[in-house]
N, C-alpha and C positions, 0 to 999 in steps of 0.2 A: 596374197599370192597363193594361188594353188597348187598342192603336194605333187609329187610330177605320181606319175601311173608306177613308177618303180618306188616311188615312196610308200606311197599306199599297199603294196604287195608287202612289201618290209614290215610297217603298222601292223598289216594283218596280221602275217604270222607271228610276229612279237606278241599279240593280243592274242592268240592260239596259244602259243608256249605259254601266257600267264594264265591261262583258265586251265591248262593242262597243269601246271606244275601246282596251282591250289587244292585242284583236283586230287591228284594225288595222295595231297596229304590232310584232306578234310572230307572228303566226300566216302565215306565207309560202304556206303549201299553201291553205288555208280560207277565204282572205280577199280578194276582190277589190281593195281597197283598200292590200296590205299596200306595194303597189311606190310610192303615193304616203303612206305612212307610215313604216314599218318599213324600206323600200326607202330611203328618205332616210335613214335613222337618225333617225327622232323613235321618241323613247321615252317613256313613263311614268314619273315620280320614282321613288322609291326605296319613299318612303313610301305612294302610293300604288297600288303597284304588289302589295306584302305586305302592305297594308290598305285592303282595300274601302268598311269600316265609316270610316276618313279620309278619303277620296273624299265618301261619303253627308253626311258629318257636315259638310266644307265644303263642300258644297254647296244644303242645306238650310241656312246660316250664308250663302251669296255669292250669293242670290235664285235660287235652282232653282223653277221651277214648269212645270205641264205646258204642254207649246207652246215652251217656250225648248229650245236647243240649247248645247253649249258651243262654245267660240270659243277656238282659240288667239290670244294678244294679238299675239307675233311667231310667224309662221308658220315659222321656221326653228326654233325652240325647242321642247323637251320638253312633254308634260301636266302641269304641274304648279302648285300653288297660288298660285304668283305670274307666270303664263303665258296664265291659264284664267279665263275668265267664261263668265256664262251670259246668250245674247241670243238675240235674235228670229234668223229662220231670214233675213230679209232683212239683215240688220246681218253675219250671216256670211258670207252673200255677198260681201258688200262689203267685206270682210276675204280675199278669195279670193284668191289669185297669180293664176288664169283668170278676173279680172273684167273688162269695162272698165269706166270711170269716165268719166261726162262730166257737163258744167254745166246746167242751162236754170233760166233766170231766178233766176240766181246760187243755186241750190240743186242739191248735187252727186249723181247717181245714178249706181247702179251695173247692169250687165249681166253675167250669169254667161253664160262662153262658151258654154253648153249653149242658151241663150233666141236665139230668131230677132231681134237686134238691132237687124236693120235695121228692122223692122217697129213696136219698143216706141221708138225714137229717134222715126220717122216720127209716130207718137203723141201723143209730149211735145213736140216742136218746131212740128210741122203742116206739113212739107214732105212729102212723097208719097213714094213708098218708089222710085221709078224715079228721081227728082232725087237722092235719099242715093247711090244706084249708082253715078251719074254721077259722085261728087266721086273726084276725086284723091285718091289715100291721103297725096299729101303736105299737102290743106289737109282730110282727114279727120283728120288725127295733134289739129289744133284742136280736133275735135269728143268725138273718146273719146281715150284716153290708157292706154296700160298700166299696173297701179296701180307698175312700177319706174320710170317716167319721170314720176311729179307731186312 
């Protein structure tokens, strides 16, 4: 029986995220990325490292669909099956070393260092982006938090 056309799209990109994620962390010359993967020593298991088809197979098994990314669980550890989910592109954010993290109305959000912060805080809380400036980085530490200090 033949994969349907929506299987094969799924294969594929499954087969993209596994040369991207070796990538990563093996490929030193090619690879933007490699000096915050390969450069820490994060590697790829063993298993699927010399099998891509085990990569595919747990993944399509630990909810792979398109629009999800994978997500290391502990950002210090390896790619591998007890490390590795698959989440929303915002959930991995929040999983970032470069996020902050802060509260409003006791539900927690995160900022990737890359996002003009001060502007998305100003937003969610409704104080003006000129009052955020004004605070003191020591009664700012209140407000976001590095995700090593919560």
């Amino acid at each position: 029986m033949r994969a349907s056309a929506k299987d094969r799209l799924c294969i594929r990109q499954l087969r993209r995220r596994y040369y991207d994620i070796r990538s990563r962390c093996y490929n030193e010359d090619g690879c933007v990325l490699y000096e915050r993967y390969g450069g820490v020593n994060i590697r790829v298991c063993k298993e699927w490292y010399y099998d891509m088809h085990a990569f595919i197979k747990w993944s399509l098994a630990n909810g792979f669909k398109k629009g999800l990314v994978i997500d290391r669980i502990d950002n210090d550890w390896h790619y591998s099956p007890d490390n590795c989910r698959w989440v929303t592109q915002s959930v991995n954010v929040f999983n970032n070393i470069n996020c902050y993290r802060y509260k409003v109305r006791r539900e927690m959000r995160s900022i990737s260092h890359r996002i003009n912060w001060v502007s998305l805080l100003s937003n969610d809380v409704g104080i003006m982006i000129a009052s955020i400036l004004c605070i003191t980085m020591r009664s700012a530490r209140a407000i976001y938090v590095k995700p090593e200090n919560l």
